[in-house]
C-alpha positions in Angstrom: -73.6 30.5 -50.4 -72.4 28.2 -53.3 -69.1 26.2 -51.9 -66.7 25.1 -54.8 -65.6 21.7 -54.6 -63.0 20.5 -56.9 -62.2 16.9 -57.3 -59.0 14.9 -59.6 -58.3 12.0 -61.2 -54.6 10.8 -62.4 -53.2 7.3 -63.4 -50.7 6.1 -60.9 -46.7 5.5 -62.8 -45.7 2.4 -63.2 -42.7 0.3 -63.9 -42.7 0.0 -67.9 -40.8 -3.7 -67.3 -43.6 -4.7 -65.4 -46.0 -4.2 -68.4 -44.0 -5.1 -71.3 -47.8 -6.4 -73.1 -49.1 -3.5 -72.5 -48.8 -0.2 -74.1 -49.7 2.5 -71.8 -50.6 6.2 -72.6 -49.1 8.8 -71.2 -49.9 10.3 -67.6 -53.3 11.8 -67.7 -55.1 14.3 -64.9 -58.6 15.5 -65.1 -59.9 17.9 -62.6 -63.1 19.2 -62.1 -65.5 21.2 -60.1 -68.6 19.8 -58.8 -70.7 22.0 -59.8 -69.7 21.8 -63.2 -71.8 19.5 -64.9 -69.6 19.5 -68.0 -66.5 19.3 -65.9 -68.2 16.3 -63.8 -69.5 14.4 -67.1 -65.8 14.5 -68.6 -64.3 12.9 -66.1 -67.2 10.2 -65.4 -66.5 9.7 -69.1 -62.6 9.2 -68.6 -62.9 7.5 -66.0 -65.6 4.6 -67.5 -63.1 4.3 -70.2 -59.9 3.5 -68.2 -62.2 0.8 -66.1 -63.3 -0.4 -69.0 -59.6 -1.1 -70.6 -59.4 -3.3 -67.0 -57.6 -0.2 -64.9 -58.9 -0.2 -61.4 -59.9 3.1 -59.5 -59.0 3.8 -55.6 -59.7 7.1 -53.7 -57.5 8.7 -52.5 -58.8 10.3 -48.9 -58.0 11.5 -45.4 -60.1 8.4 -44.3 -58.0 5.8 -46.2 -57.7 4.5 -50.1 -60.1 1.9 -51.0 -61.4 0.8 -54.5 -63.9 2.2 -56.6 -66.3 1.1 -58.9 -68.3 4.2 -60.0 -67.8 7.6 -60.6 -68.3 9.9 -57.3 -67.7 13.6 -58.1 -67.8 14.2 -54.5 -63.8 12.2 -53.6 -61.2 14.9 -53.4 -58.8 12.5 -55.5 -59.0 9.5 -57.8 -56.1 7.5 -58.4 -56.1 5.0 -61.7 -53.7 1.7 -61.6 -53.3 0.1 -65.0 -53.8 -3.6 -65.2 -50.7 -5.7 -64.1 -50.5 -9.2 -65.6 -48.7 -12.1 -63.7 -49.5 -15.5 -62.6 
C-alpha cells in the first residue's frame, strides 16, 4: 500500500519598511505530493530559484525549524525568508 505524502512551501510575510531595496513578489505556496515526480520537480525548481535570489529556506517540523540548503520532498513544510539587509 502506496501512502500519500504531501509536502509545502510558502515565503514567510515580512515588514515592507524593512525592505524598502527590495521589491518582493507576492505570497507564493507550492504543494506537492511525493510521489509526484512533476509535483516534486516544481517545487525543487521554485525553491532553487528563491535561494538563488539570496532567500534562505527553514523546515518547518514537529522536531524543530532549522535551515535548509537543498530540496527534501520528504519535510511536511518549507518556510522561505527573503533576504534582509542591515549593518
Amino acid at each position: 500500500m502506496v501512502v500519500d505524502s504531501m509536502g509545502e512551501m510558502t515565503t514567510l510575510r515580512v515588514m515592507r519598511q524593512l525592505l524598502k531595496e527590495w521589491t518582493l513578489p507576492d505570497e507564493m505556496r507550492v504543494s506537492w505530493n511525493i510521489n509526484n515526480s512533476g509535483e516534486v520537480a516544481y517545487a525543487e525548481k521554485r525553491f532553487l530559484e528563491y535561494l538563488a535570489d539570496g532567500w534562505m529556506a527553514f523546515s518547518d517540523e514537529p522536531r524543530g525549524r532549522c535551515q535548509i540548503f537543498k530540496f527534501d520532498p520528504r519535510l511536511k513544510r518549507i518556510v522561505l525568508v527573503p533576504p534582509l539587509g542591515g549593518g
